[in-house]
C-alpha positions in Angstrom: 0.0 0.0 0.0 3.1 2.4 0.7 4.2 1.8 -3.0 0.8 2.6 -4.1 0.5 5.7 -2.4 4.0 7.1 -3.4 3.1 6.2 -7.3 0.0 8.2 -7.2 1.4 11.4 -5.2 4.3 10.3 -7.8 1.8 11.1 -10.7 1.1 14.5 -9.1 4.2 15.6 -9.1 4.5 15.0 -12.9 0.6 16.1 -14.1 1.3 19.7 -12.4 1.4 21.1 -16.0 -1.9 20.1 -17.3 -1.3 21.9 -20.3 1.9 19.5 -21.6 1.1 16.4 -19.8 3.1 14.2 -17.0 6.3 13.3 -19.2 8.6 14.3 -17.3 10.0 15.1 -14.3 10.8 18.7 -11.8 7.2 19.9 -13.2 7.1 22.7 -10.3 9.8 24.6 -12.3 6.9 25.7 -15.0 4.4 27.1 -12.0 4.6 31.1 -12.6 7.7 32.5 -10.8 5.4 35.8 -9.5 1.9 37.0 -9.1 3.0 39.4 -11.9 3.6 37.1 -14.4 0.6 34.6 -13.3 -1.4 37.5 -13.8 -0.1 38.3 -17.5 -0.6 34.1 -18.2 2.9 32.9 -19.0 6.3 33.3 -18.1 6.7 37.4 -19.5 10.4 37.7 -21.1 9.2 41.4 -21.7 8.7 43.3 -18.5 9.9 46.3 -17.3 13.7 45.7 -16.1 13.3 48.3 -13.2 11.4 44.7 -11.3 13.4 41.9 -9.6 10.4 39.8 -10.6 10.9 40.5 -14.1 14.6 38.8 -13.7 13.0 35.7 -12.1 11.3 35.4 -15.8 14.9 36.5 -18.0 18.4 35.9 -16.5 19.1 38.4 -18.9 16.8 41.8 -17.3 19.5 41.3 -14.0 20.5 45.2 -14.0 21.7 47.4 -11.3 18.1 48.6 -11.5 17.4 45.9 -8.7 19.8 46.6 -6.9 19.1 45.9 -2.9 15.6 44.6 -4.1 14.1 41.4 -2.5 10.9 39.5 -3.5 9.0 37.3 -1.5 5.8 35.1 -3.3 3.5 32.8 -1.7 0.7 30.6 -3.3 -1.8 28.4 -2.1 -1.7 26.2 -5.0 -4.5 22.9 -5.2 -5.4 20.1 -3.0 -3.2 21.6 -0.2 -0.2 22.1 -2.2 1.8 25.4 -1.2 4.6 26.5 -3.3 6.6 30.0 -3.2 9.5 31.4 -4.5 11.9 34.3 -3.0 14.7 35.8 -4.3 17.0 38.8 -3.8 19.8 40.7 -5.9 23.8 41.3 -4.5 25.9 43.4 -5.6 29.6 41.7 -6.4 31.4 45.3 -7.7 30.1 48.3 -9.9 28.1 47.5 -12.2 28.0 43.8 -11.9 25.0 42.0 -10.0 24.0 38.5 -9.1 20.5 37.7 -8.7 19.9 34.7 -6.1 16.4 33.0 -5.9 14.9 30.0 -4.4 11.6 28.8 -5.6 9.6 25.4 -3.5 7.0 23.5 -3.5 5.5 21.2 -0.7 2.9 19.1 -1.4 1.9 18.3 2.3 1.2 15.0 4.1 0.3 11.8 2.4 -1.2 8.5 4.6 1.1 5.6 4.7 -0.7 2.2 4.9 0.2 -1.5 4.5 -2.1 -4.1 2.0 -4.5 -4.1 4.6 -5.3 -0.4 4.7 -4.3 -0.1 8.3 -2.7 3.7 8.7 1.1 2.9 9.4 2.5 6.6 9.5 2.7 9.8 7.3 4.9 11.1 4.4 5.5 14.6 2.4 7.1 15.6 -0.6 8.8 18.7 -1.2 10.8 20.2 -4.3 13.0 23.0 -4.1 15.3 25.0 -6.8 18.0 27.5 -5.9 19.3 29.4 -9.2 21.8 32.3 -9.2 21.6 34.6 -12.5 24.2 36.9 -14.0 23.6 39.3 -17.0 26.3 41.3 -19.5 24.4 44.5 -21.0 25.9 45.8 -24.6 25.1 49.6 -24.1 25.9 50.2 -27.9 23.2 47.8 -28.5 20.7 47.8 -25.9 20.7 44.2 -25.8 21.3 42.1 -22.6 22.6 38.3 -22.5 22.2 36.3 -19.1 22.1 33.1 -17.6 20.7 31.1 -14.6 22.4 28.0 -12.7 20.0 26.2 -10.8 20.0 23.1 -8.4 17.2 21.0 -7.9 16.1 19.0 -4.6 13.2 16.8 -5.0 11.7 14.5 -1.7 8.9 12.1 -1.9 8.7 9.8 0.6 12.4 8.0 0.9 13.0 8.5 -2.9 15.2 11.3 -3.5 16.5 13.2 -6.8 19.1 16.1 -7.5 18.9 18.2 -11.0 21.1 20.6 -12.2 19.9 23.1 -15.3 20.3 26.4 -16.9 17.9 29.3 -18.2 19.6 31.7 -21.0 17.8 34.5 -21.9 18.2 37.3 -24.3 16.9 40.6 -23.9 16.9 43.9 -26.3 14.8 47.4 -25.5 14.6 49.3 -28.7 15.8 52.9 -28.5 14.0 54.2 -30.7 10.3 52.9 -29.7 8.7 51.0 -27.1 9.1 47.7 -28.3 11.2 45.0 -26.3 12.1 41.6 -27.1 12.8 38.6 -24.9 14.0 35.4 -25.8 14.2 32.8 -23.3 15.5 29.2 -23.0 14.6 27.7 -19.3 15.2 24.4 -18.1 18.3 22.9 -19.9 20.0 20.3 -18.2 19.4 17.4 -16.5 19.2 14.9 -13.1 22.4 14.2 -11.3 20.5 11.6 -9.7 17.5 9.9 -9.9 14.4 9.0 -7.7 14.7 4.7 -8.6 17.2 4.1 -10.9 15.4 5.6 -13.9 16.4 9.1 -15.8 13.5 11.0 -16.9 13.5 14.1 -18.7 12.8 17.8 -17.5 10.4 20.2 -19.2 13.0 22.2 -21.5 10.8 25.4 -22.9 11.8 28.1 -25.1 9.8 31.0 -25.6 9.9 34.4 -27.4 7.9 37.5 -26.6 7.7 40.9 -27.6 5.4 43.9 -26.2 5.2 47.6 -26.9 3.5 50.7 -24.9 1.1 53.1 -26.6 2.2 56.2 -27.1 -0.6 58.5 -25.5 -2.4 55.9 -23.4 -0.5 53.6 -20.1 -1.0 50.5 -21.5 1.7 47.8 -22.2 0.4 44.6 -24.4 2.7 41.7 -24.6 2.5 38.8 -27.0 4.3 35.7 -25.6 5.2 32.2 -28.6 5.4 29.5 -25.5 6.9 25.9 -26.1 8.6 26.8 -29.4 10.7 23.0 -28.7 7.3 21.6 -29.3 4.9 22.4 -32.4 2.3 19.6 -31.8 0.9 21.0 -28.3 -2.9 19.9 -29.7 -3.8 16.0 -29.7 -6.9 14.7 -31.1 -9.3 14.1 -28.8 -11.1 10.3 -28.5 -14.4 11.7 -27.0 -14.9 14.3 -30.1 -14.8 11.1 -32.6 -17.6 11.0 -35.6 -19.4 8.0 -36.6 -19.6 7.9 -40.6 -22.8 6.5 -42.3 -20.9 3.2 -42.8 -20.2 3.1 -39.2 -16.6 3.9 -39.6 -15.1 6.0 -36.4 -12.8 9.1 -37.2 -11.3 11.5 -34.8 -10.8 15.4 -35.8 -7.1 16.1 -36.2 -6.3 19.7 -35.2 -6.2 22.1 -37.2 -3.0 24.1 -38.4 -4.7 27.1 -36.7 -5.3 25.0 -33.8 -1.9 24.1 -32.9 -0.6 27.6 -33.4 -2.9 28.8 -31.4 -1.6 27.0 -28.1 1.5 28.3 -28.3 0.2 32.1 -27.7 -0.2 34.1 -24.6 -2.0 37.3 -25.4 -1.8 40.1 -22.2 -1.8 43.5 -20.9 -0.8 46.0 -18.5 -3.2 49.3 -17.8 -0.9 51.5 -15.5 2.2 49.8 -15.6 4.9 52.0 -13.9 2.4 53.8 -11.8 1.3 52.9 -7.8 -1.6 51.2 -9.3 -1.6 48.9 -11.9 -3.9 46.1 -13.7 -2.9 43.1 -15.8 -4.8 41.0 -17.7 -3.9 37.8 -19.6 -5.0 35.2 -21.4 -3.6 32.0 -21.9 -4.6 29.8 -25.0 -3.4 26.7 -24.2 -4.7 26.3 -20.5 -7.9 27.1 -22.2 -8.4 24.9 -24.8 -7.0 22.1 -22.6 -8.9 22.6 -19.0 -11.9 23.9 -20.3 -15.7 21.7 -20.6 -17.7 22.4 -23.5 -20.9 22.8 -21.9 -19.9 25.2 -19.3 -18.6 28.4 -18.9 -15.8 28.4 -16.2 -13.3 31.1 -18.2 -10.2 28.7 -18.6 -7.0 30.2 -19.2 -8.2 33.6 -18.1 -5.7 35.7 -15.2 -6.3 39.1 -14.0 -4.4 40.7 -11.1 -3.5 44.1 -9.9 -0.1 45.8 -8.5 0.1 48.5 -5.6 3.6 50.2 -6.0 4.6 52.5 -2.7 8.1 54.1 -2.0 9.3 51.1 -0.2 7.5 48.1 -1.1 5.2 46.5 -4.3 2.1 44.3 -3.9 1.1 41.8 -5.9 -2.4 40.0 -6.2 -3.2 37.8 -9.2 -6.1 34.7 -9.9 -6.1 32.7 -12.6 -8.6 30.4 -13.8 -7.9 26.5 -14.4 -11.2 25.0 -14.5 -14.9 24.6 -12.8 -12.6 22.2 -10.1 -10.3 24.8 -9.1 -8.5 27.8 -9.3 -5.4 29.6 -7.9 -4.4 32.9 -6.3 -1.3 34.2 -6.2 -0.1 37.2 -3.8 3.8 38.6 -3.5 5.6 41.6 -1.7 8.7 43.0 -3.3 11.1 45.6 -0.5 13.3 48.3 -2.5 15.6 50.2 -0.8 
């Protein structure tokens, strides 16, 4: 009965991203990194660089704009499950930062039983990632390379696992307009070792965004290309086959349209450098995947809101996942 019950909080830890599937391992690392970006619907490469939560999102915005700034994020995530990330910047010499961050996950207490169902004990899980980030800005260019080292811890029960992986992100704010660019590769490495003798894989993503401010209005949209590793995000789905007149069964491929519409994350910012801000986003994939036909829950839809004082940010976003659940997110970032 132990084995059984470590398999299925096993298959939690790897169905986190609904959106993908539970392939492979360390799924914690694609839960949003701040309320900010939860809010927005993905992981937003494009945000202002003047944030330490927008470096948490692209090694690459680590400036001495966040200098002395620390973050602190909290989420009450589903069926108990609490995860959180923190992070704070330090200053090594003039103009060169490192940005340190530790982001967990604890998916609380689990029953321990033998074959006869008779309570022996209890048993958690917990995942943690520590990453430290460095970035090189080319003035002449306006363009910013960085990089993120991260070691992973993973608990369940008495089966352990350590990863090590990298993010590499590209950043470049146009001079000459409002647009910015981000392109971001997170997740590239591997386990050092594993939870039973078997290496499984970790969600590598790449994504490219790009957003731009009107001129007379303080509004921000950003338009985010998510899992560019991966074109075939869409898979046909068994209970939409059709019955021909000869009885034959066919399921409905998706459509070209279809799969290139679940790699884009449409969102926007009303207010976004002033003490009160509002961002919406919309998430197509987390749509299309968690949502029922027959009744309106709003899948894929976030919303949140931003209160900046002299001192300290905060952070509220929600997002919807589905008529069994959603999730808030709140975070508190100190400047000095």
């Amino acid at each position: 009965m132990r084995d059984c019950n470590v398999v299925i909080v096993y298959f939690i830890l790897t169905s986190l991203s609904a959106q993908i599937g539970g392939t492979k391992t360390y799924q914690f690392l694609e839960l949003s990194p701040s309320p900010r970006h939860m809010a927005l619907g993905t992981w937003i490469s494009t945000l202002s660089s003047s944030s330490i939560s927008s470096s948490l999102a692209n090694p690459a915005q680590v400036s001495d704009t966040i200098t002395g700034q620390f973050i602190f994020n909290y989420q009450p995530y589903f069926a108990g499950i609490n995860s959180g990330t923190a992070a704070f910047s330090l200053k090594i010499k003039e103009n060169h930062l490192l940005l340190i961050d530790a982001r967990f996950l604890h998916y609380g207490s689990f029953d321990e039983r033998d074959n006869l169902g008779d309570k022996l004990g209890t048993f958690t899980g917990n995942e943690v990632a520590v990453g430290v980030s460095y970035s090189h800005h080319f003035t002449a260019n306006n363009l910013s390379l960085g990089a993120r080292v991260n070691i992973i811890s993973s608990t369940l029960e008495q089966y352990n696992s350590i990863g090590l992986t990298g993010d590499f992100g590209v950043y470049y704010d146009s001079e000459n307009s409002q647009y910015r660019f981000g392109l971001v590769a997170r997740n590239v490495g591997s386990q050092l070792t594993t939870y039973d003798a078997v290496k499984e894989p970790i969600p590598f993503t790449l994504s490219f965004g790009l957003s731009n401010a009107l001129e007379y209005l303080p509004f921000r949209w950003h338009l985010t290309l998510d899992h560019l590793e991966r074109w075939d995000l869409a898979y046909a789905n068994p209970n939409q086959q059709q019955n021909s007149l000869d009885g034959d069964e066919s399921i409905e491929k998706p459509s070209f349209l279809n799969e290139f519409m679940k790699h884009i994350v449409f969102s926007a910012e009303l207010f976004p450098e002033r003490p009160f801000s509002l961002q919406l986003g919309y998430n197509f994939l987390r749509s299309t995947e968690l949502k029922i036909p027959e009744i309106r829950s709003f899948s894929g839809l976030s919303f949140g809101f931003g209160i900046n004082l002299r001192k300290f940010r905060f952070n509220y976003s929600h997002a919807r996942y589905s008529i069994a659940g959603n999730t808030n997110f709140i975070g508190l970032t100190f400047t000095p």
